[in-house]
N, C-alpha and C positions, 0 to 999 in steps of 0.2 A: 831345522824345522821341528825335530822334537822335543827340544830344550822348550823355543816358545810355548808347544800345546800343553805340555805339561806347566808353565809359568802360568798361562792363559787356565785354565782348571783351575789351578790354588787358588788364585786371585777371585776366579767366578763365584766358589762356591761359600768363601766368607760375605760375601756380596749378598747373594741368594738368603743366607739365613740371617743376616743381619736383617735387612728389608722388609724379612716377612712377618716382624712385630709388628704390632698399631701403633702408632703415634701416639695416643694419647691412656699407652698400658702403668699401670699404677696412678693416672693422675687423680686428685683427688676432686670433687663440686666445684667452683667457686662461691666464695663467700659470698655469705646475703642471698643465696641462689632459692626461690620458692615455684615450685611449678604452680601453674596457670590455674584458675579454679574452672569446673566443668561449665560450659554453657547449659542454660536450664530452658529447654524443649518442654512446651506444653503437650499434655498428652491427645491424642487423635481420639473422638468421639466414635464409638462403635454401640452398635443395637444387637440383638440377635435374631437371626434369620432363622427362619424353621426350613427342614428340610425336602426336598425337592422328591416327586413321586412317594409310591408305596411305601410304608415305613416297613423295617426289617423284620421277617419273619423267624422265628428259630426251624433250624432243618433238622428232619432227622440225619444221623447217620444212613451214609448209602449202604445198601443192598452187599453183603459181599456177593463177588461177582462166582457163578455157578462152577462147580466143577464135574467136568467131564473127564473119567481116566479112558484111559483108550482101551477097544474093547481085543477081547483075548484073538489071535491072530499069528501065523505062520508066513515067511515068504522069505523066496530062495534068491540073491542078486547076484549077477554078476559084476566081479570086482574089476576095473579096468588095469594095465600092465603099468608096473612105475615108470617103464621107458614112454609109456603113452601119456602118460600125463606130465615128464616132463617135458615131454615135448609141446605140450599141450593141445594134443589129439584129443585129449580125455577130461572127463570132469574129473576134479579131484577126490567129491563127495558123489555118493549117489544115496539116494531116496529110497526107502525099503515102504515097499506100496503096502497100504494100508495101516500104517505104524508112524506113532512118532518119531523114526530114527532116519539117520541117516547113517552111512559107512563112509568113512573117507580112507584113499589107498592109502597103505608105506609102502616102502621099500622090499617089506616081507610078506605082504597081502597075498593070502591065496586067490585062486581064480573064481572060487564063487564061497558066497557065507550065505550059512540058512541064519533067519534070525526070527526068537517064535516072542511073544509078547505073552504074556500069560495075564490074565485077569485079575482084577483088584484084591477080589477074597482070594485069591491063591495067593497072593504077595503077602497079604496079611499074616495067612494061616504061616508062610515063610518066616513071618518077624520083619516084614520090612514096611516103611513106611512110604508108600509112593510108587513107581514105575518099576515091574517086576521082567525081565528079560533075557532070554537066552541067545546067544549068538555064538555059533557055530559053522566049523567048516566041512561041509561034506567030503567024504571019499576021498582025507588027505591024511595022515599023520604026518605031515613034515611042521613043525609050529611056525605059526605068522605070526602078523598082529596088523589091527584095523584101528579106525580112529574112529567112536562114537558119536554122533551130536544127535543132543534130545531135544524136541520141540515140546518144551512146557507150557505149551499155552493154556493146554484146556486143564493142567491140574497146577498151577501155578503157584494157587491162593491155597491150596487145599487145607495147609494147614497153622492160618492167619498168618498176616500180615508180612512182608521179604522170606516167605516158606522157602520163594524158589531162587533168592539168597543163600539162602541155609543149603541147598539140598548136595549131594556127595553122590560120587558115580563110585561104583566100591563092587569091586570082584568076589562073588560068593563061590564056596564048591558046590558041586554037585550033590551034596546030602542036603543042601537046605533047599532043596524042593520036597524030597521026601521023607525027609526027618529033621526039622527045622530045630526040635529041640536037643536031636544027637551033636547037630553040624556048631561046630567048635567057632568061637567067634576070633580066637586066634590065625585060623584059615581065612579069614575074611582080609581081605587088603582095598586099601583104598586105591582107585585108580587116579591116575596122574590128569588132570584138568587142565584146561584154559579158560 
């Protein structure tokens, strides 16, 4: 039996590449051969029609749309337990009232975060461009970590066109609130996104 499959193989596969030329590879026209001359189609009569309602106006450019930064603001959450949210007892995120933010647990989230939002000109006089805020753990030295999400709705546009594209969540120290031009921009790190 394996003498044949193996016979049956040799045999098949000069078979296969033989076959799969064209018949008709290298051959050249036949003689005298002239193709056809094109049929001559009279052309279809057409008018022009004028066009149907209001003719077009030029628009302005719209409005860019308002920005609103969120106004300066404190508020303490509690954080739910990683065992409660994988069990899914628990929201993953929570809402920090009166702020654009939200908190979502890890694994090392402490039990409550203060989180204070400081005001536009404060952020400025920082050196930052956009959403200025602190978030902190009360009454703990042990280190966690929290997961951020900003809602940029109302400063989106702030500073033309995919702004909030562009924008970068980025860890400052503690001197660039109060000596923005001491605090070392090497201290500064960007934080990790999605």
């Amino acid at each position: 039996m394996r003498v044949r499959s193996r016979f049956a193989t040799l045999l098949l596969v000069p078979i296969l590449v033989v076959s799969g030329l064209p018949s008709n590879a290298g051959a050249a026209p036949p003689r005298g051969y002239s193709p056809p001359k094109p049929q001559s189609i009279p052309a279809v009569p057409t008018k022009d029609v004028p066009p149907v309602g209001a003719a077009p106006t030029a628009q302005a450019p719209a409005a860019a749309p308002a920005v609103t930064w969120p106004a300066a603001g404190s508020a303490t959450v509690t954080m739910p337990s990683a065992l409660a949210v994988a069990r899914g007892a628990a929201p993953v995120s929570v809402p920090v009232p009166g702020t654009p933010l939200a908190l979502e647990s890890r694994s090392s989230s402490p039990s409550s975060v203060t989180v204070s939002v400081l005001d536009h000109d404060r952020a400025r006089r920082a050196g930052v461009t956009g959403l200025l805020a602190r978030i902190a753990a009360p009454n703990t030295t042990t280190p966690g970590s929290v997961g951020v999400a900003v809602d940029y709705t109302g400063f989106g546009s702030a500073y033309g066109g995919d702004w909030a594209g562009r924008m970068q969540l980025a860890v400052l120290p503690d001197c660039a609130l109060t000596d923005p031009a001491g605090s070392s921009s090497a201290a500064t790190r960007r934080a990790p996104t999605t």
